[in-house]
N, C-alpha and C positions, 0 to 999 in steps of 0.2 A: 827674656821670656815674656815680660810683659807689653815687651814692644809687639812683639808677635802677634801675643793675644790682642789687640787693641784691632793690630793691621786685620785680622781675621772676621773682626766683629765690624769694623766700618765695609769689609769687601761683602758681607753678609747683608746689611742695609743700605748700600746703596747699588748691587746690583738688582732688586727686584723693580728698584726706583726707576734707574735706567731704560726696562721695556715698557715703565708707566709713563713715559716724560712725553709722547706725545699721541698713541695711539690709543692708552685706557684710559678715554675722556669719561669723565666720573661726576656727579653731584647733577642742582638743577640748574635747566636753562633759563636765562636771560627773559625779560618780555614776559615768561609765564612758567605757570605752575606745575610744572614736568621735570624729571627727572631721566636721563639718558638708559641707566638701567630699567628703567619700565620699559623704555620703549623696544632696547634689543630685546629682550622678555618677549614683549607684542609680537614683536616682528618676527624674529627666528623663531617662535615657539607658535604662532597660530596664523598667523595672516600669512607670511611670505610663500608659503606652498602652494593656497589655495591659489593666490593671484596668479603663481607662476601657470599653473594649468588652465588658468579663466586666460591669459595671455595667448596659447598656443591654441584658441579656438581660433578657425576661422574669419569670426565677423572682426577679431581684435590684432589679427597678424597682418592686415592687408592698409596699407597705408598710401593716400594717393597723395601726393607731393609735386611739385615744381621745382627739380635741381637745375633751370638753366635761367632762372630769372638776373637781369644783371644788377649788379650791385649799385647802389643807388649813391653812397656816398666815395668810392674811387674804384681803378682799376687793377679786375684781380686776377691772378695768373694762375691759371688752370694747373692742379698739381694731377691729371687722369691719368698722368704718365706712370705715377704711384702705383702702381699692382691693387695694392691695400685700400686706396682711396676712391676706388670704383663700384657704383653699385650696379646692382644685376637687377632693371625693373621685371615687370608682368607684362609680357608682350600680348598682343591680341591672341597669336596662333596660341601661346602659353598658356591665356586664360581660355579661349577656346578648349583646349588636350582635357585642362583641368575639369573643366564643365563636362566633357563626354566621358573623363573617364570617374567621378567624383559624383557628379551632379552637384556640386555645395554651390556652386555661384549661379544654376541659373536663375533663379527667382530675383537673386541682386540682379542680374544685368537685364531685369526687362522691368516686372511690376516691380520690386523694390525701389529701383532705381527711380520712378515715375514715382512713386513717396517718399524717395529724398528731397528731390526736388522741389516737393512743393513742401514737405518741412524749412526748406534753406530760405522761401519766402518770408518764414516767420519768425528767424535769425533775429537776435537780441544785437541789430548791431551798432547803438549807442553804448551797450555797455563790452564792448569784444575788447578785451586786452592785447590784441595782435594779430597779426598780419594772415588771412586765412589764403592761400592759392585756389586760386578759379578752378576748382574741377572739371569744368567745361573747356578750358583753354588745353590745344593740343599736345602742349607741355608736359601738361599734369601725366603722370603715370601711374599705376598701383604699383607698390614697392613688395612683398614676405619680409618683412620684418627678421622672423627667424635664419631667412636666409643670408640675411646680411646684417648682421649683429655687431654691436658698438663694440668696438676693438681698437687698440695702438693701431696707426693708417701709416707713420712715419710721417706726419704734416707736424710739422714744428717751426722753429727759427723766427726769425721777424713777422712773419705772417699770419701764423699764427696769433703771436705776439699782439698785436695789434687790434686782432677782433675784441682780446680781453678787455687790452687797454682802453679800447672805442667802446665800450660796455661799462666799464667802471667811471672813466676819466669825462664823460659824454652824458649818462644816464643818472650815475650816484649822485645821491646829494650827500652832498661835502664842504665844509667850508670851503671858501675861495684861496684861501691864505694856505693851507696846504695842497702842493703839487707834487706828481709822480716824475721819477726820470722818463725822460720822453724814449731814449732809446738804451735798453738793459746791455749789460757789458758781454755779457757771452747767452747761445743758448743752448744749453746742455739736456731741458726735461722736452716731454712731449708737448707742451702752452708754452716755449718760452722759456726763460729762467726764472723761476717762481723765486729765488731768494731776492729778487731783485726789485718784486713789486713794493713798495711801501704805501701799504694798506694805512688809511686813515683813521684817527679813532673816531669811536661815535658815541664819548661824552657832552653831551649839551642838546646831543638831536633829538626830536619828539620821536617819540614811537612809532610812527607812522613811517618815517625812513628811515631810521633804524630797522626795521620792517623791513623795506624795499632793500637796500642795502642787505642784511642778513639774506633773505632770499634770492640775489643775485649770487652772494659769494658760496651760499650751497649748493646752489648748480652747479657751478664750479667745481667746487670739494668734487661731488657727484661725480662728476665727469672725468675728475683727473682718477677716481680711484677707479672707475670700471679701466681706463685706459692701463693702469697698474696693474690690475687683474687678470687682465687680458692682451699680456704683451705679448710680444713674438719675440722666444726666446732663441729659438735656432729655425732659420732660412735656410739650410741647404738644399742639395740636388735632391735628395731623397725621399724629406721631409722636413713639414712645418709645424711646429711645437709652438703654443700657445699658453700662457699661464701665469702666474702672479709672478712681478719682479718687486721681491722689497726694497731695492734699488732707488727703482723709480716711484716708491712710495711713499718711502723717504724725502726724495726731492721737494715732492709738496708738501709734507706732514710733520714732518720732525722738526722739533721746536728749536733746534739748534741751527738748521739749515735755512731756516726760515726770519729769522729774527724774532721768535717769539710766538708767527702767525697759526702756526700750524695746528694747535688745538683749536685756535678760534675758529679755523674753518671747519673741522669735525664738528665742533660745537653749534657750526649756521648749517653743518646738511641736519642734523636732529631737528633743527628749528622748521626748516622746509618741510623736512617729514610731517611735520605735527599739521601744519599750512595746509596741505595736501591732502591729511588723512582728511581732516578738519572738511575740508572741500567735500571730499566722500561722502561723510559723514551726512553732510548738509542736503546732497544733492539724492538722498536715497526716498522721498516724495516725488522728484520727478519720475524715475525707476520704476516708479511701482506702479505708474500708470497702468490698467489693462488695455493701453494703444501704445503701448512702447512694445517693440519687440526688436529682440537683435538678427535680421534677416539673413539668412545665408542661401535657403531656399530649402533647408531639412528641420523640417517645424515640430519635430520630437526634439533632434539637438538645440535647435534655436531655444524652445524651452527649458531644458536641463540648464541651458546657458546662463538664459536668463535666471534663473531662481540660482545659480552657483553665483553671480552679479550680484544678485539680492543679499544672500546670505554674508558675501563678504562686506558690503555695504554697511550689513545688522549688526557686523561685527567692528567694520570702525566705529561704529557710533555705540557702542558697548565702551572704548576703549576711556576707561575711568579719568585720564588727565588732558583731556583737548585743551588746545589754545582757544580762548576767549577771543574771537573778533570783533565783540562788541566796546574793545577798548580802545578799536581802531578807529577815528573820525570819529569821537564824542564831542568835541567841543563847539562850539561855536558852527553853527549851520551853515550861512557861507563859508566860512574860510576853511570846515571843514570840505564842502564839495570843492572848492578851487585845491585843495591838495590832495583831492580822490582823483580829482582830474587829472593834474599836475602826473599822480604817478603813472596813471592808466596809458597817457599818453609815451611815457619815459619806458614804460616797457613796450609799447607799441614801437616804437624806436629801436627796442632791441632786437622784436622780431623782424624787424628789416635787417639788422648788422645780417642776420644766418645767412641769408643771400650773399655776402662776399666772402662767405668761408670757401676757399682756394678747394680744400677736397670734399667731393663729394656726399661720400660717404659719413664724414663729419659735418656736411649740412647736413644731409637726412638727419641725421639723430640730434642736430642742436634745432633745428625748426620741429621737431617733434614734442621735444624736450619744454621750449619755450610756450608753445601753444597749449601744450597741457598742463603748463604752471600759470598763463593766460586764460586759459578756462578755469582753473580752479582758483583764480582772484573773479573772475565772472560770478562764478557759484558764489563765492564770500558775498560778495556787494550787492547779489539778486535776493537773498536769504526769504526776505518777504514776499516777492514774487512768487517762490518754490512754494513755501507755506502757504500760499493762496492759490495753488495751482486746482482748475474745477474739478470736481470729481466728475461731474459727466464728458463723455466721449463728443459730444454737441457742443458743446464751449472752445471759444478759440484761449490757447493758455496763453498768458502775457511773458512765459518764459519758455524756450526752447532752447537745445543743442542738438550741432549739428553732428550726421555722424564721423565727423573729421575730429570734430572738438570733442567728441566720444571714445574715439580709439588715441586720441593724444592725450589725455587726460591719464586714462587705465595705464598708456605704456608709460608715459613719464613717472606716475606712480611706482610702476614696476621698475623701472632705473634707480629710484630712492631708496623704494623696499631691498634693492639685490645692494646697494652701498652698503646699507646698515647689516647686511648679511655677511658682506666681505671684510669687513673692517672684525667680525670673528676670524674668519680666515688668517688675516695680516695679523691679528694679536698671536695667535697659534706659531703662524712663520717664525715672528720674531721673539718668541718666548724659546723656539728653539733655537733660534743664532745664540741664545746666552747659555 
């Protein structure tokens, strides 16, 4: 009887342990003075709505991209045969329909467009963290965003594989003395065999790459969990069902299947989060310029926009525990600009990798993704520029963004925001598998 009781009391303690072990990442973050539970607080409870509706304007759904650039460092094989890996651009006749039957783009495609342009002249581009495509090259397309949403594409196996590994192995800084297996034994997730990476530690590093690092591997995080969220559970003749696999959640998450890693990447997309808000936060004196507007060509909407911009903006920079960037590049004057350099350039680097991502549709959203985590190390490093920005309309300002680095900033944003929304979801799933 006593054995009974004892078997009863351990199946009671350690099965609540078990849906804690890799998903209810708890306490504070690394680097600074945050706490994970404030930030789902934040996030699900006040910001994530509002963005989601500033998202589905207009001026922040249309995205003009280059998916045929070729890859600069080897040759990559076209996966468009993929169904899933195809995007649907903005054709002329399409934006055309949209305009007669809408009116929201004509003011963009005539004067607005003639004030991009000569905003683009005054482009910060000593301090650009990555790779912007020529809007003017024939290439370039406007993408609906909403119409083609980051989803499982079916792009996996080595090829995937490789983009990571050429991100981590290529970019991170890492001692030299630890190396990755070059080619993983199987690939079973949607990046690859995630149990396969072995991720380096980053006791002895400065903060600075420790930094870099953390924020490369929550993109990451990021990205494998919308791809979770949004699998394709049933392909038949009939119909296509869409929706969380905690399966494939697991693959990347769970501290068992991983070697350990799987909280520490939940615990780097928190970290990006805060990077990000942080960037908002900062950039909300450019914003309030009365020569900023978000143009579509309905100048009631465009303002509702704008001040629903603002408001969110008021509200990152409310948010009581921001990461401190001033503890980034404190030391030493030179050597600290040679390793702002150092990084600026190491993510410049990455935004060229997105150009050989094999599916399309998974470039769109990793060059989206990158650029607006490149703009929001912009915003970090310009901080005194934004703060000195003129108050009269007459003065030229020594810091600008473009509207490319506008709408990739807000949707990257909104990628992080919908992680830290999902990752409620998956604790829910898996509170009922037990």
């Amino acid at each position: 009887m006593k054995l009974l009781f004892l078997l009863l009391f351990l199946l009671q303690v350690f099965r609540p342990a078990q849906g804690r072990c890799f998903c209810q990442v708890t306490g504070d973050l690394d680097d600074c003075a945050c706490d994970v539970e404030t930030i789902d607080r934040f996030n699900n409870n006040q910001l994530f709505n509002k963005l989601q509706t500033l998202l589905e304007s207009d001026y922040f759904r249309f995205y003009k991209v280059n998916l045929n650039k070729a890859c600069p460092f080897w040759t990559v094989r076209s996966h468009c045969g993929l169904r899933d890996c195809a995007v649907k651009p903005c054709s002329d006749v399409s934006l055309i329909d949209f305009v007669e039957s809408t009116a929201a783009l004509y003011v963009f495609s005539n004067e607005t467009r003639e004030a991009l342009l000569k905003w683009s002249k005054h482009d910060d581009e000593a301090q650009r963290f990555c790779v912007v495509d020529d809007e003017a090259s024939p290439d370039s397309q406007y993408v609906d965003l909403l119409l083609n949403p980051e989803r499982f594409t079916g792009y996996k196996g080595p090829e995937a594989w490789q983009i990571w590994n050429s991100i981590y192995e290529e970019n991170c800084f890492k001692p030299f003395s630890i190396k990755r297996p070059l080619i993983p034994n199987s690939y079973q997730s949607s990046s690859g065999s995630e149990a396969q990476f072995a991720y380096f530690g980053l006791s002895g590093q400065c903060v600075e790459k420790r930094a870099f690092y953390r924020l490369i591997s929550g993109l990451h995080a990021s990205i494998n969990i919308h791809l979770s969220a949004r699998y394709l559970l049933d392909d038949s003749w009939f119909q296509r069902k869409w929706g969380h696999n905690v399966s494939e959640f697991r693959q990347h998450f769970d501290s068992e299947l991983t070697s350990g890693e799987g909280p520490k990447r939940l615990r780097n997309l928190y970290f990006l989060y805060l990077i990000e808000l942080r960037a908002l936060a900062k950039a909300l004196p450019f914003f309030q310029q009365p020569s900023f507007k978000l143009y579509t060509g309905r100048p009631e909407e465009d303002q509702n926009h704008k001040q629903l911009l603002l408001d969110l903006l008021q509200l990152a920079r409310s948010f009581p525990l921001h990461f401190d960037e001033t503890s980034l590049f404190a030391g030493n004057k030179k050597e600290a600009a040679k390793l702002k350099e150092d990084i600026r350039l190491a993510f410049l680097n990455i935004s060229r990798i997105m150009d050989c991502v094999g599916c399309f549709k998974c470039r769109l959203w990793g060059k989206l993704q990158t650029q607006g985590l490149g703009t929001a190390l912009k915003i970090l490093f310009s901080a005194q520029q934004i703060e000195a920005l003129p108050k009269s309309s007459n003065q030229r300002p020594s810091f600008q963004l473009s509207r490319q680095e506008i709408v990739s900033l807000l949707n990257a944003f909104g990628r992080i925001s919908t992680s830290i929304r999902e990752l409620e979801n998956f604790r829910s799933l898996l509170a009922e598998e037990r």
